[in-house]
N, C-alpha and C positions, 0 to 999 in steps of 0.2 A: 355266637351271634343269635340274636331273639328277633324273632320279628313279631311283633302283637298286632293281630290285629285279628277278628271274628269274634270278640268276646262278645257274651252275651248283655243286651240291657235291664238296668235294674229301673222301674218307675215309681215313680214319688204322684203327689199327687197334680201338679203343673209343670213335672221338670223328667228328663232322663238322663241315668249316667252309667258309663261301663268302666271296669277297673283296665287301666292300657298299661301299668307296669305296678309289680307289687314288690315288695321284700326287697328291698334297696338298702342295703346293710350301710353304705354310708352317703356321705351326704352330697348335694350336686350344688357345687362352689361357685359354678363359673356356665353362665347361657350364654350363646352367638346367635346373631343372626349372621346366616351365610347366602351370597349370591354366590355361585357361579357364571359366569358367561359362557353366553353359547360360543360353544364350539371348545370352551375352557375345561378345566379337570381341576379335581385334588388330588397329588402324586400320593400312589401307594406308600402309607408308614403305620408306623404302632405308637403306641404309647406301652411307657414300661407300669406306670401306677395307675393312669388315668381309664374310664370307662366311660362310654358315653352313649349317650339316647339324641338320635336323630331324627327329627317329624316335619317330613315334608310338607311344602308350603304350596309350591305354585310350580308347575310345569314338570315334568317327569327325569329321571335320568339314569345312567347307569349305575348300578354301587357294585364296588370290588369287593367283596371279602374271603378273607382267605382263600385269592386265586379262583372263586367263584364268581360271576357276574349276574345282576338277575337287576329287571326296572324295576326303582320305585316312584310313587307317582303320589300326589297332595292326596291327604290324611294317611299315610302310611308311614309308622313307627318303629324305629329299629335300633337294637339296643347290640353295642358292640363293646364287648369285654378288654380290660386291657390286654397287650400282647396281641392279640389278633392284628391283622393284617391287613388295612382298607383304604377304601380312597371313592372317588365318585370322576362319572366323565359326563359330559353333557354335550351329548349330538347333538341338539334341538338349534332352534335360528334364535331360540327365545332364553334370557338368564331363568336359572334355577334357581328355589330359592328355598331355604330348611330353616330350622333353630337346631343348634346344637346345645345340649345339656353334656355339662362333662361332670364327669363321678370323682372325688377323689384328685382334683387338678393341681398339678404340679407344673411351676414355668420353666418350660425347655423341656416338656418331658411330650417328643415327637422325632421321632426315627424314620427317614425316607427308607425304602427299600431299595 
């Protein structure tokens, strides 16, 4: 799992931009928008082909991976490999809300723990 984010800004002369993920060997097929509801979750599972880049949108939550937990919160992006192990819970009174970018997506390819 990657988590990007401190990267340094590059300035142009009206604009500024930082690289949030490089070297993406294949191509991202398939974007969601995801709510969760408060008090709701995403049940720990994997994907066997798929990879995906998660970038929080609005309200904080819990992310599982690999049996690790740790908040993340709007603008913070995270990039999880297939195989790994993850899911999201949201204690909040308030829905979460992400995009998910999947790498490489295959339908059916999502394994509950």
């Amino acid at each position: 799992m990657k988590l990007v984010k401190d990267k340094n800004w590059i300035s142009g002369k009206s604009y500024k931009k930082r690289i949030l993920i490089e070297d993406l060997k294949e191509k991202i097929n398939l974007i969601e928008d995801v709510i969760v509801e408060s008090k709701g979750e995403i049940p720990i599972h994997s994907h066997k082909f798929t990879d995906e880049i998660f970038y929080i949108i609005e309200n904080s939550a819990i992310m599982i991976v690999n049996e690790k937990e740790f908040e993340v919160k709007p603008g913070d992006m995270i990039y999880v490999d297939k195989n790994e192990e993850h899911g999201f819970r949201n204690e909040s009174e308030k829905d979460f809300k992400m995009l998910c970018f999947k790498i490489n997506f295959q339908e059916g390819d999502s394994y509950l723990k």
